[in-house]
Steps between C-alpha positions, in 0.01 A plus 500: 500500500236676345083343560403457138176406607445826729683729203223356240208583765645853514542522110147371498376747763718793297296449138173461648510131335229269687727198665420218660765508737428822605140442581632185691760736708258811547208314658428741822280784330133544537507205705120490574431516124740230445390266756128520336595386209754221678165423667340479170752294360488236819080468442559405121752253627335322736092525427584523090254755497628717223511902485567806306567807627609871360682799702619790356768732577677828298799480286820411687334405841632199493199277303746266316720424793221416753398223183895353528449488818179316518671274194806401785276412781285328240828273474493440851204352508528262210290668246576559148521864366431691205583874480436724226442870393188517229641645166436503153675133458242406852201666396265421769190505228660188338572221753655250250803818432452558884557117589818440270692797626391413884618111486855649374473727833406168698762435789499138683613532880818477522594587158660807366443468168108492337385197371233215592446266200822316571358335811247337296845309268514177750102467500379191387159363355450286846649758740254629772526857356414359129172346594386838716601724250239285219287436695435864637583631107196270396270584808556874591573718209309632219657352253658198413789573352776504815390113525588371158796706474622412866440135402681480184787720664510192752506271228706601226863375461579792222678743702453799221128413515516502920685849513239638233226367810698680728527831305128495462459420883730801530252751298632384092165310455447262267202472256233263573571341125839446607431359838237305340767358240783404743236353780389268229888389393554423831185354649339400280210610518277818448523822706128596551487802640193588679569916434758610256743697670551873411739716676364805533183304695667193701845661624337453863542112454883532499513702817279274686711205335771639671367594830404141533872384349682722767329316792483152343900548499536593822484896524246668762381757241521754288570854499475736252575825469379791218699827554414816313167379460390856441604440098194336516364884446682558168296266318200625327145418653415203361821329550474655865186289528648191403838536746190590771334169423849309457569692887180363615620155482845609708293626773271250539659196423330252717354296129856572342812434698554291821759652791528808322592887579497735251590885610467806272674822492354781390598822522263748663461744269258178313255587695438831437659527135329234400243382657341827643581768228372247206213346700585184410254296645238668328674512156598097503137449612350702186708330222698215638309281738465154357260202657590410858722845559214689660721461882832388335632821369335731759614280763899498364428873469383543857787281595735732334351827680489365849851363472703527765759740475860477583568632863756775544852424586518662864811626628635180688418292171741748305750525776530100530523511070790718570667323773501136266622720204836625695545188639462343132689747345786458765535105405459619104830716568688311763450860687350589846243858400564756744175563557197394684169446432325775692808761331416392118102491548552870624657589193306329272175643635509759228515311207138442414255261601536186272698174621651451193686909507541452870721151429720688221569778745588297758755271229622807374592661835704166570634535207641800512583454910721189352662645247605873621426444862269781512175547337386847332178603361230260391231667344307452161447695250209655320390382199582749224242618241546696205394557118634139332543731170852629711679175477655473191496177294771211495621616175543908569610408805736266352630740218538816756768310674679376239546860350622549850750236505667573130 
């Protein structure tokens, strides 16, 4: 009987597709590096001291994986965990976008699927949790606004009304007329907010709302996790300075978030590219510097350039890799590889220096051991160049065949 749950690792592992099983399974590379961050993870936990930190590593080194793998051990430990690659849709110079599409990556422990607002269904207004969560919304944040709307969510009995609290709680938010309107209904009485909320100024509120929700319910944390940070870079310079400043509150979070890790990867070519070849801290400082950003920016900039960077796979870490993936693909295919360890890391050796080409090589040798018994050339090929004025279009090319064919 085939293991389903061993054939989709190996699927996984074949399309370069970030999983969390995987980084669950694979958990014996760049050990040191790993058991920094594990430490890192265990100081958040238990002092609530929270931390950001960035590290860097080239394309296909194995960045994403190392962040599923912190996102399983994260799970371990009880802590909630968000993990996300920035992106047009998760801009990181526009927390509010940034916060909706991170909530939807937001995984519970012991839950498979995303999801967090659900937990807050069976709350009610004299609960334990209820009276924490107004009484820090009215005490610690900016704004207002998470109070009221917390406290009519507690109170209302219209359940269309409730899920439209939830959706906002969830990144959909909800005017302050509207709150306004429906906190009156309810409580009768007037929502006097002591600073109108605006969402491209007081996003920060809902992250520390939740930081504080997560360990009022029980959790030990929070994790979370930016990949591909390095997008960051495609955005022009004054947007640059606002994802810097937006950065700055990641990676030192000690007035924002309570039992919090955050971890950014970026890939090293930021650095230079970037940071280096545009002079960026000078450029941000000439046009872009607003009050209180004279050590913000620079600082998240500093961060950024002093990151640490990935450590190399060394030859045991790739040779262990590619004893779990025979024994994984064995249990995928109800089959016993032929091969050992030491025998496929020899002929691998070859095949370029990245994880990511290494672990097709290696799937693609089994592949073919499994299904012809032998295994033949594995090499890649060189990209072809030529004039594109050659290829003919989809209609001549089209027409000249169907001549052909009558």
């Amino acid at each position: 009987m085939y293991d389903y749950a061993s054939r989709h690792m190996i699927e996984a592992l074949r399309s370069g597709i970030p999983s969390r099983e995987v980084g669950r399974c694979f958990t014996e590379a760049r050990a040191p590096f790993l058991k920094e961050l594990d430490t890192e993870m265990d100081n958040v936990k238990t002092t609530g001291h929270s931390k950001g930190i960035v590290f860097t590593g080239k394309y296909g080194e194995g960045k994403t994986h190392l962040l599923e793998t912190m996102a399983s051990l994260s799970e371990e430990k009880n802590m909630v965990v968000s993990i996300l690659p920035l992106s047009k849709e998760a801009p990181f110079d526009k927390l509010y976008l940034l916060y909706q599409k991170l909530l939807a990556n937001t995984f519970l422990p012991k839950h498979d699927q995303p999801g967090v607002m659900h937990k807050l269904l069976d709350c009610s207004p004299g609960s334990n949790l209820a009276k924490e969560m107004q009484l820090f919304a009215l005490q610690r944040l900016e704004t207002d606004k998470l109070y009221y709307l917390f406290r009519l969510y507690l109170n209302s009995e219209d359940e269309d009304a409730r899920y439209q609290m939830m959706a906002d709680l969830e990144g959909d938010f909800m005017t302050n007329g509207l709150l306004r309107q429906q906190y009156f209904q309810v409580m009768h009485e007037k929502a006097n907010f002591k600073v109108n909320f605006t969402k491209s100024k007081h996003t920060k509120d809902y992250f520390a709302f939740l930081s504080h929700l997560f360990l009022q319910m029980g959790y030990a944390g929070w994790v979370i996790l930016f990949d591909e940070a390095e997008l960051i870079g495609r955005l022009g310079r004054k947007t640059r300075a606002k994802a810097y400043r937006n950065m700055a509150a990641f990676l030192n979070p000690e007035n924002n978030f309570e039992h919090t890790l955050t971890l950014f990867a970026f890939s090293d070519s930021y650095q230079e590219d970037i940071i280096q070849e545009r002079n960026e801290a000078e450029e941000i400082k000439r046009y872009f510097l607003q009050e209180g950003d004279d050590t913000v920016i620079p600082d998240v900039i500093d961060t950024i350039l002093k990151a640490r960077r990935l450590p190399s796979l060394t030859d045991t870490d790739i040779k262990e890799i590619t004893g779990k993936i025979i024994t994984l693909y064995g249990k995928a295919y109800e089959w016993q590889p032929p091969v050992t360890k030491e025998t496929l890391f020899e002929a691998i050796a070859s095949h370029g220096f990245l994880l990511r080409t290494r672990i097709r090589t290696i799937i693609e040798y089994l592949d073919q051991l499994y299904q012809y018994g032998e295994v033949g050339d594995i090499k890649s090929g060189k990209l072809q160049t030529g004039d594109l004025s050659e290829i003919p279009l989809l209609d001549e090319f089209l027409e000249n065949n169907t001549k052909k064919e009558v």
